[in-house]
C-alpha positions as CSV (number, residue, x, y, z in Angstrom):
1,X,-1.0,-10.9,-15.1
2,X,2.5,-10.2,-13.3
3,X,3.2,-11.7,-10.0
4,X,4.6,-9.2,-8.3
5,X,1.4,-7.5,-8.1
6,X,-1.5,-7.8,-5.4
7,X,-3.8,-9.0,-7.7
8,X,-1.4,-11.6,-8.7
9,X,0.0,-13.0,-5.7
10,X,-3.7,-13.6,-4.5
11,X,-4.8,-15.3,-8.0
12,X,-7.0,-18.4,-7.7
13,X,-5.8,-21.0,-9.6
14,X,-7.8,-24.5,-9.5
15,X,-4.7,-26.5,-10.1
16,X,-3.4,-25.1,-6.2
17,X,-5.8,-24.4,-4.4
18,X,-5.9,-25.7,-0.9
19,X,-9.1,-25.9,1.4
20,X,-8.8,-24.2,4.8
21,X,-10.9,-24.7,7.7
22,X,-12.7,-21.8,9.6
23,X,-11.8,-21.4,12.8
24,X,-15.3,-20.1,14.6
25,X,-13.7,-20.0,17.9
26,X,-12.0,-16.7,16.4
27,X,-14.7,-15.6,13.7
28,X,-14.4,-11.8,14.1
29,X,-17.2,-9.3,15.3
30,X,-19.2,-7.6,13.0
31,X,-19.2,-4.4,15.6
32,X,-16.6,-2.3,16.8
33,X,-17.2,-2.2,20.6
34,X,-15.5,0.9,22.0
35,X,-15.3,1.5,26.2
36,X,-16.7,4.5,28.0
37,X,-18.2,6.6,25.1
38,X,-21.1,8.3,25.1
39,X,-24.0,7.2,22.3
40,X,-26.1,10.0,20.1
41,X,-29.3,8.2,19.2
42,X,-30.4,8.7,15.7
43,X,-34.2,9.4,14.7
44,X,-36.2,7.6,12.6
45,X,-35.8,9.3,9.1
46,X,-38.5,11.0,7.7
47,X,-38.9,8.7,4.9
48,X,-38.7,11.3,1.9
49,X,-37.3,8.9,-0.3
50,X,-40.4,6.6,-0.5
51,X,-41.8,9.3,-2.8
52,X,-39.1,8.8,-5.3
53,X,-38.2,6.3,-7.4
54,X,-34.7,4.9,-8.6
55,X,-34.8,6.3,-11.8
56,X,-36.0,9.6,-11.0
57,X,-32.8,10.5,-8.4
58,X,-31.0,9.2,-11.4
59,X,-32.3,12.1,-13.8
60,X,-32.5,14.6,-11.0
61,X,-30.4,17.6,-12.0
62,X,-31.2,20.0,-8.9
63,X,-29.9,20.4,-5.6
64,X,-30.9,22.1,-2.0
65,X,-29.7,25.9,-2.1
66,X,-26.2,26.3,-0.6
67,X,-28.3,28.7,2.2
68,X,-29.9,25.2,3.2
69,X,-28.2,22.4,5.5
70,X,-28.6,19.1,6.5
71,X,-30.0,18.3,9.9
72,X,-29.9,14.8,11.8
73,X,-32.9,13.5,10.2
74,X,-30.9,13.6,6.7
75,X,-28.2,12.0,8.1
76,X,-30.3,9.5,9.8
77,X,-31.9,8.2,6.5
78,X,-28.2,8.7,5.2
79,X,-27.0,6.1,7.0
80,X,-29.8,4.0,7.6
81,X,-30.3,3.2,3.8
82,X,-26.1,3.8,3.1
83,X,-25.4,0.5,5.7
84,X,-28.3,-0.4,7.7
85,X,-30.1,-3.3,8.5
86,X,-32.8,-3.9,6.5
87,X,-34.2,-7.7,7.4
88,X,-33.4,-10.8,9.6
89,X,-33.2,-14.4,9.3
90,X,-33.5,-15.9,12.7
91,X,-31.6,-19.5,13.2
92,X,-31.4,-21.9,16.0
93,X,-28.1,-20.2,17.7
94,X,-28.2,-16.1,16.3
95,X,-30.2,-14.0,13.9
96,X,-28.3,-12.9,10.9
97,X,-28.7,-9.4,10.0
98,X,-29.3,-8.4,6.2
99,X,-27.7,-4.5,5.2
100,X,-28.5,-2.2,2.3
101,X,-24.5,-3.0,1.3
102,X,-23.8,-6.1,-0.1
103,X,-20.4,-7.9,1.7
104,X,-18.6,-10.8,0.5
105,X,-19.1,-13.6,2.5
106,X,-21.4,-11.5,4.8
107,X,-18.4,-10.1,6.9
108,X,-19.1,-6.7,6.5
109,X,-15.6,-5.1,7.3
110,X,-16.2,-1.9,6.7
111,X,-16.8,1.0,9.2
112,X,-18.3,4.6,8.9
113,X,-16.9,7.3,11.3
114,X,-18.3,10.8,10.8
115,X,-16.9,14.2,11.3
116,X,-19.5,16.6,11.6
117,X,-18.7,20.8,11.1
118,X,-22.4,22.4,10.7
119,X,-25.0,19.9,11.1
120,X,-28.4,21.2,12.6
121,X,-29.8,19.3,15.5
122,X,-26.4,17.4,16.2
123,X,-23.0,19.2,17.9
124,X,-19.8,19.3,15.9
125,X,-17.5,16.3,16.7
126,X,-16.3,12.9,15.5
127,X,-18.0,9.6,16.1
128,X,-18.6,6.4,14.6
129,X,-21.7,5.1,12.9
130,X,-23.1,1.6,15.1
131,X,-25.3,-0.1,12.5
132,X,-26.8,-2.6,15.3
133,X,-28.1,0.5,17.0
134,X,-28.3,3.0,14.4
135,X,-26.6,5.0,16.7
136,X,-23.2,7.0,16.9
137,X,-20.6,6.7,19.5
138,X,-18.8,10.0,20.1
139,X,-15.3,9.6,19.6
140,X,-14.3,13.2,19.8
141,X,-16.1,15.3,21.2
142,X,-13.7,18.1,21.8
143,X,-12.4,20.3,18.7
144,X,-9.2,18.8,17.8
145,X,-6.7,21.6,16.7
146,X,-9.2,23.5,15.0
147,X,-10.4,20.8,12.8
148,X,-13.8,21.2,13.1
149,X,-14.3,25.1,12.8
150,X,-11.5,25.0,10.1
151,X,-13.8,23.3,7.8
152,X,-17.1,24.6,8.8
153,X,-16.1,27.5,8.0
154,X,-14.6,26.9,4.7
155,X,-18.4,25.5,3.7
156,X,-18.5,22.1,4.7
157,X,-21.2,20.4,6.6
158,X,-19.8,16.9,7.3
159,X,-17.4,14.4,6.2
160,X,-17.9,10.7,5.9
161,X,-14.7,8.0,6.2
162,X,-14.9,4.5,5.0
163,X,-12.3,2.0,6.6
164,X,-11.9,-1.3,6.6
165,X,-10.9,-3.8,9.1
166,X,-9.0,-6.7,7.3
167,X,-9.2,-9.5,9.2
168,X,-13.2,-9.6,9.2
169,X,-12.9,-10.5,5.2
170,X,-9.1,-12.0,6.0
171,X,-10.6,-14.4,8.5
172,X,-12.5,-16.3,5.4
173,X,-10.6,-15.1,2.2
174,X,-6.9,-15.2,3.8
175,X,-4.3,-13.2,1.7
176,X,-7.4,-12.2,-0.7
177,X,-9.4,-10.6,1.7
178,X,-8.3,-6.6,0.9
179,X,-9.7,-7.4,-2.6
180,X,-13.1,-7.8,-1.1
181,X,-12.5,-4.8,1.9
182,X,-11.8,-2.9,-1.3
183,X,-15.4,-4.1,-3.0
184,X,-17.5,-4.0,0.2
185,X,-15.9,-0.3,0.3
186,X,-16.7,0.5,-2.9
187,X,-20.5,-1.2,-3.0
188,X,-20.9,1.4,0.8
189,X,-19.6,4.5,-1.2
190,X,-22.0,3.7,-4.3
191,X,-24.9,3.7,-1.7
192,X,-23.7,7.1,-0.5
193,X,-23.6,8.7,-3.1
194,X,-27.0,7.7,-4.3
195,X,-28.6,8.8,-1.0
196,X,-26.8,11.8,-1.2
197,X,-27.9,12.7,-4.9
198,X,-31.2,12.1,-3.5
199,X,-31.4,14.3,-0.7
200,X,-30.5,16.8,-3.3
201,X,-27.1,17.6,-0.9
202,X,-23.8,18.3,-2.8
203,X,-21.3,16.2,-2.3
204,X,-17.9,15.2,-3.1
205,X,-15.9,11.5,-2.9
206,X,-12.1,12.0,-2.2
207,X,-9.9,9.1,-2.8
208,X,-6.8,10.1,-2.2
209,X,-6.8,10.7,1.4
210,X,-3.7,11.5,3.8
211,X,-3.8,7.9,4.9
212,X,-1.5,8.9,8.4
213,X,-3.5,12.0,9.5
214,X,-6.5,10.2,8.7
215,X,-6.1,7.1,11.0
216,X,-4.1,9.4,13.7
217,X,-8.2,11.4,13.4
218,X,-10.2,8.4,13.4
219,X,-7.9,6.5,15.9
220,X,-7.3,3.4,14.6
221,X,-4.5,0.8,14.4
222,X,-3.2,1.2,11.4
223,X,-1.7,-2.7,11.5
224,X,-6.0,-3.8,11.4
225,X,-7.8,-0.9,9.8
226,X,-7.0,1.4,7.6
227,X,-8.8,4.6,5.6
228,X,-10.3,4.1,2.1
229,X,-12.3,6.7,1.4
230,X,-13.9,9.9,2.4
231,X,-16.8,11.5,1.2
232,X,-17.4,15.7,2.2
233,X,-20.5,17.2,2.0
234,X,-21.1,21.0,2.3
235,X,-21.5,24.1,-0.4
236,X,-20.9,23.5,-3.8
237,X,-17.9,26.4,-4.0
238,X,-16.5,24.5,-1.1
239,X,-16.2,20.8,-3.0
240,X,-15.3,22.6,-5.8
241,X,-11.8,23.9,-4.5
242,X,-11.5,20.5,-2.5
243,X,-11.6,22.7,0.7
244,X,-11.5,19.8,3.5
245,X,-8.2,20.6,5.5
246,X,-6.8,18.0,8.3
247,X,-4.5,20.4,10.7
248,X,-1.0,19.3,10.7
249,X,-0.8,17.6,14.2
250,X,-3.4,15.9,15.8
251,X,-4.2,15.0,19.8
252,X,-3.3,11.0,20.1
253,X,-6.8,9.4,21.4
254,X,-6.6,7.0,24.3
255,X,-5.1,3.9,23.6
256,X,-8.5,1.7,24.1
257,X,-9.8,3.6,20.7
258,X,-6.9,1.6,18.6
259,X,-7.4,-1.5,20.4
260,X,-11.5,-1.4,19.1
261,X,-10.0,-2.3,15.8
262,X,-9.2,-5.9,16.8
263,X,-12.2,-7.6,16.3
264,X,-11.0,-11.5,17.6
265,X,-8.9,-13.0,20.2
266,X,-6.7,-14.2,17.7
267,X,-5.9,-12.6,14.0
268,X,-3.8,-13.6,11.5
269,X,-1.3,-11.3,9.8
270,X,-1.1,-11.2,6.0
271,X,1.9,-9.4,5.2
272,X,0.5,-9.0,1.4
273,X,-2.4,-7.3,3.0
274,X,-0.8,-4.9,5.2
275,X,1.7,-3.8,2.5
276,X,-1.5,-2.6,0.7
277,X,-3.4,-1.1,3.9
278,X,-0.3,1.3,4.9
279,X,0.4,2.4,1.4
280,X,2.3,6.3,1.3
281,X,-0.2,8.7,0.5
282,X,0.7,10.0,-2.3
283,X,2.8,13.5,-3.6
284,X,0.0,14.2,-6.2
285,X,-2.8,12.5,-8.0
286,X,-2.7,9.0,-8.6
287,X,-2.5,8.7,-12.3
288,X,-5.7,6.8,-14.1
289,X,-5.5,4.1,-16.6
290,X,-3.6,4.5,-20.1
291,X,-5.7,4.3,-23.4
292,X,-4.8,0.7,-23.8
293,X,-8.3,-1.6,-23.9
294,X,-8.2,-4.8,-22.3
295,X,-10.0,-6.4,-25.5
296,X,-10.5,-5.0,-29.4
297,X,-14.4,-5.3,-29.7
298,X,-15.0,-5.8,-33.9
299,X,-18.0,-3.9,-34.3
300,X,-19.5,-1.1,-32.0
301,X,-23.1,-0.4,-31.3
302,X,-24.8,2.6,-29.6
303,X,-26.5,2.5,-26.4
304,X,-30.1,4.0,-27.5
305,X,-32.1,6.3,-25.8
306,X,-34.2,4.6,-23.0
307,X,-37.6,4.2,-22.4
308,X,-39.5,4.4,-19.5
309,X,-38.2,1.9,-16.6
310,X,-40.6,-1.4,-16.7
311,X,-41.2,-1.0,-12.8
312,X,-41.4,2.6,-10.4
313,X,-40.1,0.9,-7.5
314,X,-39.7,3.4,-5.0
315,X,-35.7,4.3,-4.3
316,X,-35.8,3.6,-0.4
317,X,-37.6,0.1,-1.6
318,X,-34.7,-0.6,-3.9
319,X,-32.2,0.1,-0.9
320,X,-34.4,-2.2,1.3
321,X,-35.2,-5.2,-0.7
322,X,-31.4,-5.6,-2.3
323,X,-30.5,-9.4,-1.8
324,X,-27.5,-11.2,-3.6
325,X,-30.1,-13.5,-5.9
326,X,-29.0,-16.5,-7.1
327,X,-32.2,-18.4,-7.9
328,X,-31.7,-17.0,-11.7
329,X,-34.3,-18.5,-14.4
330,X,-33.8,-19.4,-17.9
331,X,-35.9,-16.4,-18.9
332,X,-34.9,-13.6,-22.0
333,X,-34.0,-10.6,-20.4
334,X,-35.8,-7.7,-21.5
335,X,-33.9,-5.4,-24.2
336,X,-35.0,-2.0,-22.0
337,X,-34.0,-3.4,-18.6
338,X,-30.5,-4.6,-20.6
339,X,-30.8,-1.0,-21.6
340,X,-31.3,0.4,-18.2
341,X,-28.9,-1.5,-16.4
342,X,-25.9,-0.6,-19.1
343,X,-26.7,2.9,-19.2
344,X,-26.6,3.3,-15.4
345,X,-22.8,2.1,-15.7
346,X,-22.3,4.9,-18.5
347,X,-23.5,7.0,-16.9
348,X,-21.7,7.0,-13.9
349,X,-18.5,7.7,-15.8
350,X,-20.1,10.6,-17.3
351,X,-20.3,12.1,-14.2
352,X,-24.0,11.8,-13.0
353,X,-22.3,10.3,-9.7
354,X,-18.9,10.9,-8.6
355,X,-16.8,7.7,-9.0
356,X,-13.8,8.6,-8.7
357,X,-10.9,11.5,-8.3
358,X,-10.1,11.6,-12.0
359,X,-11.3,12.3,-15.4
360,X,-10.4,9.1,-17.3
361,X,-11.1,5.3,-15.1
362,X,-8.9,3.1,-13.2
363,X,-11.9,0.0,-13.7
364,X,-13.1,-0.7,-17.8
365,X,-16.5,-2.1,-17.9
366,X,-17.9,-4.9,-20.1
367,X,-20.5,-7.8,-20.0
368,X,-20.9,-10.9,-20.8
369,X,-24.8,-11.4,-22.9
370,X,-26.2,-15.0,-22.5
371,X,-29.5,-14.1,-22.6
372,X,-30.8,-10.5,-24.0
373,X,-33.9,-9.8,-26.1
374,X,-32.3,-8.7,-29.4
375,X,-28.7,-9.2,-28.7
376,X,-26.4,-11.6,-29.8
377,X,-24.9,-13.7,-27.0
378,X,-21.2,-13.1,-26.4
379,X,-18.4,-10.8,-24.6
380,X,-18.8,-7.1,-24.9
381,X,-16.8,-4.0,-23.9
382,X,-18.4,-0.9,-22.9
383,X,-17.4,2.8,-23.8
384,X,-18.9,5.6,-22.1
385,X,-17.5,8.0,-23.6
386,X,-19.0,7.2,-26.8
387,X,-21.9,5.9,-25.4
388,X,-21.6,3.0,-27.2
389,X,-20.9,-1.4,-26.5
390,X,-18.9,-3.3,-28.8
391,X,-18.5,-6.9,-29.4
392,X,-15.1,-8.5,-28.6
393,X,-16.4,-12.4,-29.1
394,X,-19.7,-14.0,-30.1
395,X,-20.7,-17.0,-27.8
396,X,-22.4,-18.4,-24.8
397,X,-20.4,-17.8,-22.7
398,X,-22.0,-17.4,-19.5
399,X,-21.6,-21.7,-19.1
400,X,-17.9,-21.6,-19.1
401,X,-17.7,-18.2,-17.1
402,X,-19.5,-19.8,-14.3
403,X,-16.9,-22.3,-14.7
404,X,-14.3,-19.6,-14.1
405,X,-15.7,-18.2,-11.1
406,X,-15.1,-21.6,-8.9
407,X,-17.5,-23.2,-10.7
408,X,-20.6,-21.8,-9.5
409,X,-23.3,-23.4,-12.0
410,X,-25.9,-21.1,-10.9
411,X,-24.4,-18.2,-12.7
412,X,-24.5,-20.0,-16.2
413,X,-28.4,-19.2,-15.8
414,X,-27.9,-15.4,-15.0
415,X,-29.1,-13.1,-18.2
416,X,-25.9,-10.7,-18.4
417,X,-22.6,-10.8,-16.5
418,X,-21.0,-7.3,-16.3
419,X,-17.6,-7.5,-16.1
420,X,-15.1,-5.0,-14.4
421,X,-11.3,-5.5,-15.8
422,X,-8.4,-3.3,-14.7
423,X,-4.3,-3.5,-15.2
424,X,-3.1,-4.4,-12.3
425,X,0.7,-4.1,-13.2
426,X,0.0,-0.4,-14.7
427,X,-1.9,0.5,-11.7
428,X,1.2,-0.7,-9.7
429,X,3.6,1.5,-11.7
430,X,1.5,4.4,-12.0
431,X,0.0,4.7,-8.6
432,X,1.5,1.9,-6.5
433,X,-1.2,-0.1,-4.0
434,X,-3.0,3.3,-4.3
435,X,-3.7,2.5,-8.1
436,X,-5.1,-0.6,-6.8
437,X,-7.4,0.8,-4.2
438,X,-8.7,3.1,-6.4
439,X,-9.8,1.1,-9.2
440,X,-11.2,-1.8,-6.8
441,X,-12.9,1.0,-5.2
442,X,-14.8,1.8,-8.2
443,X,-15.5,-1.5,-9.5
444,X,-17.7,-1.4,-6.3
445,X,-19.1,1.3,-6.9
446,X,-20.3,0.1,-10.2
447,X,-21.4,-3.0,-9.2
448,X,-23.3,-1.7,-6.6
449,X,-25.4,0.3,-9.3
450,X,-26.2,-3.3,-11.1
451,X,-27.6,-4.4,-7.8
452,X,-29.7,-1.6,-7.1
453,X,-30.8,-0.6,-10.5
454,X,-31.8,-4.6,-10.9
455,X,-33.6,-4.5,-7.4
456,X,-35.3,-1.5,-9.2
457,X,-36.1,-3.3,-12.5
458,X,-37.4,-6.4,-10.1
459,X,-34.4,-8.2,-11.4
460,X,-31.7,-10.0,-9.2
461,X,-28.6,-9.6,-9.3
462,X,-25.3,-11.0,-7.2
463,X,-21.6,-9.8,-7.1
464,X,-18.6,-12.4,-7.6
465,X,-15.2,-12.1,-6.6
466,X,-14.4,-15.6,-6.4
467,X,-12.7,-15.9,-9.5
468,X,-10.2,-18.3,-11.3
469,X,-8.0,-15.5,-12.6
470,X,-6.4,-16.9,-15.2
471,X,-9.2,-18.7,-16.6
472,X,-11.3,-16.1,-16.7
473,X,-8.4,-13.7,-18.6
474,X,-8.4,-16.7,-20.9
475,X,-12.0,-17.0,-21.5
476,X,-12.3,-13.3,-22.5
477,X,-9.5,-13.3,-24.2
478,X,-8.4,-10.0,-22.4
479,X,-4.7,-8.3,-23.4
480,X,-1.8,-8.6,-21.8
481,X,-1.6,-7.4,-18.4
482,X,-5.7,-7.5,-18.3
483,X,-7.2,-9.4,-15.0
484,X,-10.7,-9.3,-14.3
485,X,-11.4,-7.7,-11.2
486,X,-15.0,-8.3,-10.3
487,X,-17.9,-9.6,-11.8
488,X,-22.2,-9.0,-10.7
489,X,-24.4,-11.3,-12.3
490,X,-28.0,-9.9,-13.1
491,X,-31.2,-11.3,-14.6
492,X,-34.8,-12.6,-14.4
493,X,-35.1,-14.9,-10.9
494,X,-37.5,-17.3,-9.4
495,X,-39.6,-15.2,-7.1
496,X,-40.3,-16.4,-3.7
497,X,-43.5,-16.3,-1.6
């Protein structure tokens, strides 16, 4: 893995790494506190997706009518099951709150602003989602330049941007933390879209945003927080020509609005971070990942047809009850929840979600079997496109992955580790720290549907990105260039009263 990429600069390597102490004087806020702005509260949802279970929004091929629209009580249960709160743990000095999106190190450095065309029961405008209240702050309530009749009129009904604040991941994981903004990002987007498919309301996830216009929109200091994503819903014509316009000059918001992106009275700089935050957006299309594979599997074998799932959890009780488990049990995992779990990543790169702006991936997935019914134990590599897993290297090797991944013994007893590898080097050339964002973006996004579809299977399931990069290359045996970028364990776990 080259140095002179991201990735590489912010390798762990257990021969250097040095401890650092927290400084808890200066741990950041997990809310953006903005001055003088009016609050929209937000209803409680109507609970539709109780009826429904995980599975079934996973087969669901139709959608509202384009005559229909989405009113506030959509976007309440939207947001409420996208990045929520969804339990507490009271201790002696605060309560720790729990969300439907995983976050490494519970730091949660992403925010959700929303820009909202032709929405019934709430007025066109831009404001920002406050999960503490499940409330939105209007941030713009006047029409900027056009912006908002521009793009109801061209079909839309809203649009969704995901940013993230570095220094809330950068206050525990240094230089490292934009890998895990990147994640958290991607884990947010994966809930999203889920609720979206849902709903039943058409939707489209944009990448490759106009990183300036965006944070000159959202008003933001571009030196803390930067854009990631954006996610426009509206008329399927309309996401099908890409219609979301952002007018060519924007009215500067107060200066108190950039100043809500410092979240602590004193933040470190990480020059490595910030060159990937304020990356150019691009000319054209990032381009995806060549046809190299990041390991030869030696024989192939096709994902069958699944049966019905083992549990009909309901989907809102999936998006609920999603923990980071690491009580794992030494128990066989059964073949049709491997099955279930495997084909959920497929399928996402066959297009029953939108994961990303391309037709061939930035992220390649694989998994690491200690502990399936029916399947030998060992590293394999998945291909969606044929619908088919292939073995790369027979072994237990979950024991000396946990190994890799700082040493966490607890994983050794996880059932399956899937495994998502990208090129960080080709990414670089191809796409520069946009190649990179994209393909951590949709690692997220994948792992995300391990943690949900294991929540579903009453499985647990928890997300790594504490890795010892090299090792980990080494153990897999991956080619040249080849890093792992992310790894969610999932199996059977001890279940608590």
């Amino acid at each position: 893995m080259s140095k002179d990429t991201y990735h590489g600069q912010t390798a762990y390597d257990r021969r250097r790494m040095s401890g650092h102490a927290l400084d808890w004087a200066f741990r950041p806020e997990l809310y953006k506190q903005y001055p003088r702005v009016a609050t929209c509260e937000l209803p409680r949802a109507r609970g539709r997706l109780q009826a429904e279970t995980f599975w079934d929004i996973l087969a669901a091929q139709s959608e509202n009518p384009d005559t229909a629209r989405p009113d506030l009580f959509d976007l309440s249960e939207l947001l409420g099951l996208s990045y929520g709160i969804t339990g507490a743990i009271r201790y002696p000095q605060e309560t720790f709150h729990y969300r439907s999106a995983p976050s490494a190190g519970a730091l949660y450095p992403c925010e959700v602003y929303l820009a909202v065309y032709d929405l019934e029961g709430l007025a066109p405008g831009l404001y920002s989602y406050h999960v503490g209240e499940h409330a939105l702050k209007v941030i713009r309530p006047a029409e900027p330049a056009g912006f908002f009749k521009a793009n109801a009129g061209a079909g839309l009904s809203f649009s969704i941007f995901v940013t993230g604040i570095a220094y809330r991941s950068a206050w525990k994981y240094r230089a490292r933390a934009y890998r895990y903004v990147l994640l958290d990002s991607g884990h947010l987007l994966g809930n999203l879209a889920l609720v979206l498919k849902a709903q039943k309301w058409p939707y489209r996830l944009a990448y490759d945003l106009d990183d300036n216009r965006t944070v000159l929109l959202l008003g933001l200091d571009e030196h803390r927080e930067a854009p990631v994503a954006r996610l426009d819903v509206g008329s399927r014509e309309a996401l099908h020509r890409e219609a979301f316009t952002l007018p060519d000059s924007l009215p500067e918001l107060p200066p108190e609005f950039a100043a809500a992106s410092r979240v602590a009275g004193r933040e470190i700089e990480y020059p490595e971070i910030l060159r990937m935050m304020m990356a150019p957006s691009p000319a054209a299309q990032v381009a995806a990942a060549s046809q190299l594979l990041p390991a030869e599997p030696d024989k192939w074998l096709p994902l069958n047809k699944m049966g019905a799932p083992p549990q009909a959890q309901s989907a809102a009780s999936a998006f609920i009850r999603r923990r980071s488990s690491r009580n794992y049990v030494p128990r066989e995992l059964p073949r049709d929840a491997f099955q279930h779990l495997v084909s959920l990543i497929s399928g996402c790169y066959h297009g029953r979600l939108s994961t990303e702006p391309s037709d061939r991936p930035f992220i390649y997935s694989g998994f690491i079997a200690g502990n399936v019914a029916g399947l030998e134990a060992g590293f394999y590599l998945l291909d969606p496109e044929n619908n088919r897993f292939g073995l790369v290297s027979a072994g237990q090797l979950t024991g000396p992955m946990a190994a890799a991944c700082l040493d966490q013994a607890w994983l050794r007893n996880a059932d399956i580790h899937f495994l998502f590898m990208l090129n960080p080097a080709e990414l670089d050339k191809t796409g520069g720290p946009r190649g990179y964002r994209y393909a951590m973006l949709q690692a997220g996004f994948l792992g995300q549907m391990v943690y949900l579809g294991a929540t579903a299977l009453g499985l647990g399931a928890c997300g790594i990105g504490a890795i010892y990069d090299r090792e980990a290359g080494e153990l897999l045996g991956l080619a040249d260039g080849f890093a792992l970028g992310y790894l969610v364990a999932a199996g059977v776990v001890k279940r608590t009263k």
